[in-house]
N, C-alpha and C positions, 0 to 999 in steps of 0.2 A: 735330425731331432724329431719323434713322434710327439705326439699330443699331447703325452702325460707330461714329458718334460716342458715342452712350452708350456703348459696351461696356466703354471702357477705365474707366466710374465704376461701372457694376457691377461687375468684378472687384476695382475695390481695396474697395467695398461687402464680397463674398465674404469677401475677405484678413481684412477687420476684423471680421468676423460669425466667422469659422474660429478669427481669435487670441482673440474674446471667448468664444467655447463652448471651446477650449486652457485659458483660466484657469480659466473653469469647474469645469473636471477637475482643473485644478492644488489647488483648494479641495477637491475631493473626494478627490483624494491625500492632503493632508494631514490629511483627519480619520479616513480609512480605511485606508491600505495597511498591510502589517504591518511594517513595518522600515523604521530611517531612510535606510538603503543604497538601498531602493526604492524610498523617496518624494522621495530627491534626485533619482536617474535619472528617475522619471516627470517631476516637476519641469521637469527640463531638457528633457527629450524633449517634452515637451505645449506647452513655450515655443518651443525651437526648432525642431520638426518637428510641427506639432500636425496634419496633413495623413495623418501617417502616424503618430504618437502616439494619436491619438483613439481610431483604431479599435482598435490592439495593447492601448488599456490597458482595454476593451473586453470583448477576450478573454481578460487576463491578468492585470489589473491589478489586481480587485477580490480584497476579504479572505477572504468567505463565500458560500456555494454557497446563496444566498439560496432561490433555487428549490427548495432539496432542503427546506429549513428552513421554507416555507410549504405544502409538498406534505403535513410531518410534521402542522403545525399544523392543513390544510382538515380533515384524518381525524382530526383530534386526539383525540374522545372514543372511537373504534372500537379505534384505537392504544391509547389508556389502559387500556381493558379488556382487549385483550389481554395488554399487558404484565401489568398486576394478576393476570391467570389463572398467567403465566408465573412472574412473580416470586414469588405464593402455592405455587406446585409447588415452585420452587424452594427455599423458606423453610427446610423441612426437610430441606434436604442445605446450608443456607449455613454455614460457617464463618467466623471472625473469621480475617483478616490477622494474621500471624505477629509483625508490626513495623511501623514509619511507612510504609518502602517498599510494602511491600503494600497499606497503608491506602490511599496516593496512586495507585497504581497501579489498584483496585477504584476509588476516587472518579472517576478519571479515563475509566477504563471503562466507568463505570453499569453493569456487572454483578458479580453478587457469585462469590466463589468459593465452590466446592462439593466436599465430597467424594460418593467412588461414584464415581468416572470408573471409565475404563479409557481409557490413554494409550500410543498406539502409534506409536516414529519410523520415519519410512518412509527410507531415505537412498537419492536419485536416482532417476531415473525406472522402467527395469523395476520393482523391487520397489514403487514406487510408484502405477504406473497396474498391475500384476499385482492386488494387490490393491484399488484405486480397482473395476474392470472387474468385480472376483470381489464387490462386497457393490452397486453398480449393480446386476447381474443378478437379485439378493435382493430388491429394491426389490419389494414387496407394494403400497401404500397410493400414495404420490407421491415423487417427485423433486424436492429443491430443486437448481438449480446455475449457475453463477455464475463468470467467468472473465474478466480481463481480456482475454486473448489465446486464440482460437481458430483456427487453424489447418486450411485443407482440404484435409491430407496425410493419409501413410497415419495418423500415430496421429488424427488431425482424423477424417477415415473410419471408423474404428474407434471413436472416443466418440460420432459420429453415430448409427451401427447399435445401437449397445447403449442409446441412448436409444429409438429408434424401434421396439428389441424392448419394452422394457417398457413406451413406451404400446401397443402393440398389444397387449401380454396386460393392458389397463387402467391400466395405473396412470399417473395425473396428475402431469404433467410438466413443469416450468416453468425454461425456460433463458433465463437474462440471461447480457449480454455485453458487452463495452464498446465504444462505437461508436469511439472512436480508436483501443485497442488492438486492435482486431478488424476494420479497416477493409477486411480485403484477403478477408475472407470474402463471400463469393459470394451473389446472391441464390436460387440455387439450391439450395446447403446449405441454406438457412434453411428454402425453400420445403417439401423431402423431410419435414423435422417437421416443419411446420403441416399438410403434405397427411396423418398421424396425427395428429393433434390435442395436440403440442406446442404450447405456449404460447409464443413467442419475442417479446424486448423488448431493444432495445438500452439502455443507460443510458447518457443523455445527447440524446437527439434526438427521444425519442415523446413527450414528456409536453405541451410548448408550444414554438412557435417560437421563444422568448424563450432557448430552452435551446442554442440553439443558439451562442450568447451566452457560453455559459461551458463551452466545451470546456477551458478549461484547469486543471477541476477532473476527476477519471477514477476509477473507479472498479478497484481494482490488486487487489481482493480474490478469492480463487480461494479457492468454497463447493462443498462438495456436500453432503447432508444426505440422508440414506434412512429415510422413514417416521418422521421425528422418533427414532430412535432411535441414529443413526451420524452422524459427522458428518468431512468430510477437509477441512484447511485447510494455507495454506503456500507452499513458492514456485513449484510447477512451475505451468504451465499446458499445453493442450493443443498439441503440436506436436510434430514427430520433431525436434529441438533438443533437447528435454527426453531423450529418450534418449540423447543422444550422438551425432545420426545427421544433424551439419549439416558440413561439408566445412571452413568458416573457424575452430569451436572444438573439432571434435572430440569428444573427452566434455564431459560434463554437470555440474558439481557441483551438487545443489541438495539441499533436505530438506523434508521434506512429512509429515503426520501426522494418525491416524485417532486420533479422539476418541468415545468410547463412554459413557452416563451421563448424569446432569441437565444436565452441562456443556451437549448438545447440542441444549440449549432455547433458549441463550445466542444461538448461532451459528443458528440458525434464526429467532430474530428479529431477527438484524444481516440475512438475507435479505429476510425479510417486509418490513421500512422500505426496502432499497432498491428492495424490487418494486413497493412505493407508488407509490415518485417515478419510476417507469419506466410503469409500467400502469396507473395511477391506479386499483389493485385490490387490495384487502387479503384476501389469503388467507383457509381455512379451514382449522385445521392441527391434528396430534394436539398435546396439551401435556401428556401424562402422560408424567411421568422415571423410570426404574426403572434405580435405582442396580448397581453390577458387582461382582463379588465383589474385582476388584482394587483398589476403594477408594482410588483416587488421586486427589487434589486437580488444580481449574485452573480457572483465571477465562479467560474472554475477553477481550477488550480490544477493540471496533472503536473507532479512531479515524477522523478525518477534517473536512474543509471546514466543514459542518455543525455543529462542536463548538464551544460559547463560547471556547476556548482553543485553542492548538498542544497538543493531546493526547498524542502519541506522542513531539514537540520536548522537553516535559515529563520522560516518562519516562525516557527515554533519558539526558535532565541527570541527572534525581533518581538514576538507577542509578549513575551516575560517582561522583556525591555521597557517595552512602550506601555502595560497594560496600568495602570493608575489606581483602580480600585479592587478589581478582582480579576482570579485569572482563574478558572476551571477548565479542566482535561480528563476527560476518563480514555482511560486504556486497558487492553486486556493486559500489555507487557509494559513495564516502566524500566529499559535499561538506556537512560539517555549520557548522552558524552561530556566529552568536560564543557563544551561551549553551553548547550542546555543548563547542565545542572548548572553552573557558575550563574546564568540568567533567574533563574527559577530562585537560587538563592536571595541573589540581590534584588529580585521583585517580593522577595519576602520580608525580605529584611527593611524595606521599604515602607512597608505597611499595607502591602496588596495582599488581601485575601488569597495565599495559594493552597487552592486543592485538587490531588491529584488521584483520580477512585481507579482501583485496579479491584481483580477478582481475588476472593478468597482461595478460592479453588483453583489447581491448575490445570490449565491444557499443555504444554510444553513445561515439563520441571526443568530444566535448564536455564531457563527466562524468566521463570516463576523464581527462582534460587535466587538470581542473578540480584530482584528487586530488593530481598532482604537485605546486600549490601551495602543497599543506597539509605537507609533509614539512618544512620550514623553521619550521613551528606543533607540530609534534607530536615528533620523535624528537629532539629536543635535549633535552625534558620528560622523556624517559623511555616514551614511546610508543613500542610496538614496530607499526610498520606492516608489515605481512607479504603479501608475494604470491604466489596458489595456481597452481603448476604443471603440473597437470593437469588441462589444459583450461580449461572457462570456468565460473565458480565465480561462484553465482546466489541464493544459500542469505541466506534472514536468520532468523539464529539470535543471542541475546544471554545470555551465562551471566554470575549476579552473585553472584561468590565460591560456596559451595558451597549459596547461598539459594533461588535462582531461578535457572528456565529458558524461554528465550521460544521460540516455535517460529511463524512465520506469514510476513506478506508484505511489511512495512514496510523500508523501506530505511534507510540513514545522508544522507539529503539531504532538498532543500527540499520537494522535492516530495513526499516518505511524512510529512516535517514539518509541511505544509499545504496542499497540494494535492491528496492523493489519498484517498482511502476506504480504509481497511487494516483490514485483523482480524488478530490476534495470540493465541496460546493463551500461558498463563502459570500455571507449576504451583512448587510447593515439594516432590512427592515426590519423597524421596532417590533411590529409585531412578531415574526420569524424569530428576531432575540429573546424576547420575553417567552415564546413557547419552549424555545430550548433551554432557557432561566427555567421556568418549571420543573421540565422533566429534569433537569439535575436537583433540583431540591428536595425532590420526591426519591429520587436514586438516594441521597445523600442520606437521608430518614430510611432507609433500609440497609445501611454502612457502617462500618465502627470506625474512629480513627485511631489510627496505629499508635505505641510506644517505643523509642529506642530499646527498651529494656526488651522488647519482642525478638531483638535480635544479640543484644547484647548479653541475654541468661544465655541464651540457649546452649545447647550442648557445642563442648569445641569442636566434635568432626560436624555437626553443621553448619557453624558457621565457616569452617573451611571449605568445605562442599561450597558456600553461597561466593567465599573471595574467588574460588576455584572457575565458579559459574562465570563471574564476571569477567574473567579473563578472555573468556570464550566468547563476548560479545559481538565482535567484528565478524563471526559466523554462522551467531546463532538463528 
């Protein structure tokens, strides 16, 4: 028998080998994905497209960032000691959680809150990267830093030089980056620090081939730490967008914040583990905290992929749950899940003030679409959904009643829910509350709040387009 006669029994052999490794995954969907929305579409897609299912659920499909969580475990005993140094320093600045939210919130964190901070809101980029640029240059000992999105624009060029001054006057300098959000950065850039002897490591592609596998976990956190003693976290990242200085939005809204105190041991080891899984090298680091005379409270929070749980999915419910008087969230993206939106409801319905500001404008239309089909879910509740007018508004900030204030990089969707690595600062000082009480009252005076009917005229293939979007959730 030649080739041509066999061939047509090898390919339906193929077809049958293709649909039996499709079921395969079908069983693997259902013991693993995280939602039943998700494991009906894998479902369908592995049965009827297993050709083009196999590989998508491949890169998208899986629950936990497996990789990140065996990288923790190889260095497990090096990791433990240090945390034990860190959480022994930290002991004597911990304070107990004010109420259950706290408790949950701290549990959910694995780090404790502390007083001796010193907590400072940065709002929008100048005042933001002005100061970022002015305690960089102070950097003595080393540099931690850390960004989803780097940029090789003018401000991208300017946070380049000012790393490459301070390794040249010595000091030890370690930049991570994320290889999807940072794709368009240059091998060039990178090369000018290493030819100083910056350390450069993308997160997501150095560690094993196998990583390559799970680009659909990303790392959205934006660190920098100086000398173990300062610490900035938040929403900007490095680019002239963040100031205002991009031609499609205009200005900038975001908010960003310098943390000073024991806090910024916290945020230094959410660093340290993901340099692990990027360099397979666990730092040498200062771990002595010396408290500030401003004595303000704040726990960190990094959630992410890694976590037994939806960490941040969590908080965000438990804040609806528990908040009593108001509940305020701005987000760039609002596509939250049934547990969320069901919370959010019933905190409205309540009588808590919810408002939830997203941008007019979009950056992702996929995400952007997706919110329009929550309008029909949330302002009939009593949700007030509100849209910022000036410009393009980036900021995730969460205030809950006069208790809590969050300030960092987590979003209102699937993906800051359980897909990406986020760090969040979370404080109870009054003052700290009341500044971030401000700056949303001031946001909110420059917002409109939305109507059902915004989404309910609109044309049908729009609003098909937005049920469409929504669908897409768990990938967007």
């Amino acid at each position: 028998m030649n080739l041509s006669e066999a061939w047509p029994g090898i390919a339906a052999a193929g077809v049958v080998l293709l649909y039996v490794i499709g079921i395969l995954h079908v069983v693997h969907a259902l013991m693993h994905v995280r939602t039943a929305q998700g494991t009906i579409a894998w479902i369908v897609s592995l049965i009827a497209a297993p050709w083009v299912a196999i590989p998508l659920y491949w890169l998208t499909g899986r629950r936990r960032f497996s990789g990140y969580v065996r990288a923790r475990r190889a260095d497990d005993e090096r990791l433990r000691m240090l945390s034990r140094d860190m959480h022994d320093e930290l002991r004597s600045f911990a304070i107990k959680p004010s109420d259950a939210f706290g408790k949950a919130a701290e549990y959910l964190g694995g780090l404790p809150f502390t007083q001796g901070n010193e907590l400072e809101l940065l709002i929008d980029g100048e005042e933001t990267f002005d100061v970022l640029f002015k305690h960089i240059a102070s950097a003595e000992n080393y540099l931690l830093v850390n960004f989803f999105i780097v940029k090789n624009d003018r401000v991208g060029r300017r946070f380049k030089q000012a790393l490459i001054e301070r390794a040249k006057a010595g000091v030890r300098v370690f930049f991570l980056f994320d290889e999807v959000g940072s794709h368009k950065l240059s091998r060039s850039y990178l090369n000018e620090m290493k030819a100083v002897g910056i350390e450069c490591h993308s997160f997501g592609m150095n560690r094993h081939w196998w990583s390559r596998l799970q680009l659909n976990f990303r790392n959205h956190r934006k660190i920098v730490v100086i000398d173990g003693e300062t610490a900035f976290l938040g929403g900007l990242n490095v680019g002239d967008e963040y100031l205002g200085q991009d031609e499609r939005f205009g200005a900038w809204r975001d908010t960003h914040m310098r943390v000073s105190g024991p806090a910024v041991l916290a945020v230094q080891l959410v660093f340290l583990e993901d340099w692990n899984w990027a360099a397979s090298e666990i730092l040498e680091l200062e771990w002595d905290a010396d408290p500030t005379a401003a004595n303000q409270n704040a726990a960190i929070i990094p959630t992410g992929p890694a976590d037994p749980g939806d960490s941040w999915q969590l908080i965000v419910a438990e804040a609806a749950n528990t908040a009593q008087e108001k509940l305020w969230i701005t987000s760039p993206y609002f596509v939250p899940d049934d547990g969320v939106l069901t919370a959010l409801q019933t905190a409205a319905i309540r009588g808590v003030d919810v408002r939830i500001l997203l941008p007019e404008k979009p950056d992702h239309r996929l995400v952007w679409l997706s919110s329009f089909s929550f309008y029909e879910d949330t302002v009939p509740y009593g949700i007030k959904l509100m849209r910022y007018q000036r410009g393009f508004l980036h900021q995730k900030v969460m205030l809950v009643d006069d208790r809590y204030a969050f300030v960092g990089t987590a979003n209102l969707d699937n993906r800051s829910f359980r897909l990406n690595f986020e760090i969040t600062a979370l404080s109870t000082d009054p003052a700290f509350i009341d500044e971030v009480g401000h700056m949303l009252v001031i946001d909110f005076e420059h917002s409109r709040q939305v109507k059902v009917s915004e989404f309910t005229d609109r044309r049908f293939w729009f609003r098909l387009a937005c049920r469409a979007a929504r669908l897409m959730a768990p990938i967007q």
